[in-house]
C-alpha positions as CSV (number, residue, x, y, z in Angstrom):
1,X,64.3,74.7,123.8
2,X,65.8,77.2,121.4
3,X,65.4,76.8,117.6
4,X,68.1,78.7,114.9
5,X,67.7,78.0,111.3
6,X,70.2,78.3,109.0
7,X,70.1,79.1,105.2
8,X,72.9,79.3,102.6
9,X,72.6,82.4,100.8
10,X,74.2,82.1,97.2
11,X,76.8,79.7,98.0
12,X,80.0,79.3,95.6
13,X,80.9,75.7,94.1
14,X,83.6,73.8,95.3
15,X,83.7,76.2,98.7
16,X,83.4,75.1,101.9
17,X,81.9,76.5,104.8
18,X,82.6,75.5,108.5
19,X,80.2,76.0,111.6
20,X,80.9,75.2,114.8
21,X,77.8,75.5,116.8
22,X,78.3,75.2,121.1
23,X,75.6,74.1,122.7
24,X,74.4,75.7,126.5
25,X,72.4,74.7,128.7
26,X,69.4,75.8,127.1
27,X,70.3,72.9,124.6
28,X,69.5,74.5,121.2
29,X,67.6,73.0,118.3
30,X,69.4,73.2,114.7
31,X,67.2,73.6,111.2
32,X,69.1,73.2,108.1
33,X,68.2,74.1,104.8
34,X,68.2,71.2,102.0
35,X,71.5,69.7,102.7
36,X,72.9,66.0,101.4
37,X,73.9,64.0,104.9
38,X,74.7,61.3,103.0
39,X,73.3,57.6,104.3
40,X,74.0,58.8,108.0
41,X,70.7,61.4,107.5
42,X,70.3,64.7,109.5
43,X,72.6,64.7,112.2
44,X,71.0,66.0,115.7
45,X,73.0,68.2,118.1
46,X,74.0,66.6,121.0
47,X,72.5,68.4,123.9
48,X,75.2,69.6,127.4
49,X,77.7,72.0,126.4
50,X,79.7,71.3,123.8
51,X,80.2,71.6,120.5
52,X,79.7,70.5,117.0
53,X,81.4,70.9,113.6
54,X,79.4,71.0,110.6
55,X,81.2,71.4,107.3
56,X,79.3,72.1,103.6
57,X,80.7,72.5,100.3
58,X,78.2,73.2,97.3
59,X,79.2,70.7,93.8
60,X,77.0,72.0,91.4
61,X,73.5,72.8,92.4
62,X,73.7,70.1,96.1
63,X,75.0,71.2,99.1
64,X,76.7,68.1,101.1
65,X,77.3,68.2,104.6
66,X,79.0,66.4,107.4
67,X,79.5,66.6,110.9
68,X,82.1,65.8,113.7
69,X,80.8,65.6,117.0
């Protein structure tokens, strides 16, 4: 398997950010950086191809995140 990390390099309050990550084949492995998944925890990819949403927005000094698969 394949392994991409992400990081958030000096992200603005109150923006958001939008990924949409597809997955091959090769069915790649996601690392996030310290992120807030709520009670649902750190989502994992779902492997075959297709693809994911992952949305962030920074409030204050925590970066939440969710995910539509």
């Amino acid at each position: 398997a394949s392994f991409y990390c992400f990081s958030f390099f000096s992200p603005k309050t109150n923006k958001t950010i939008i990924v949409a990550i597809t997955n091959t084949g090769s069915n790649y492995t996601v690392t996030w950086p310290t992120v807030d998944w709520g009670s649902a925890g750190t989502p994992v990819q779902r492997t075959g191809a297709v693809t994911d949403i992952y949305t962030f927005v920074q409030i204050n000094s925590v970066i939440y995140g969710s995910i539509r698969q």
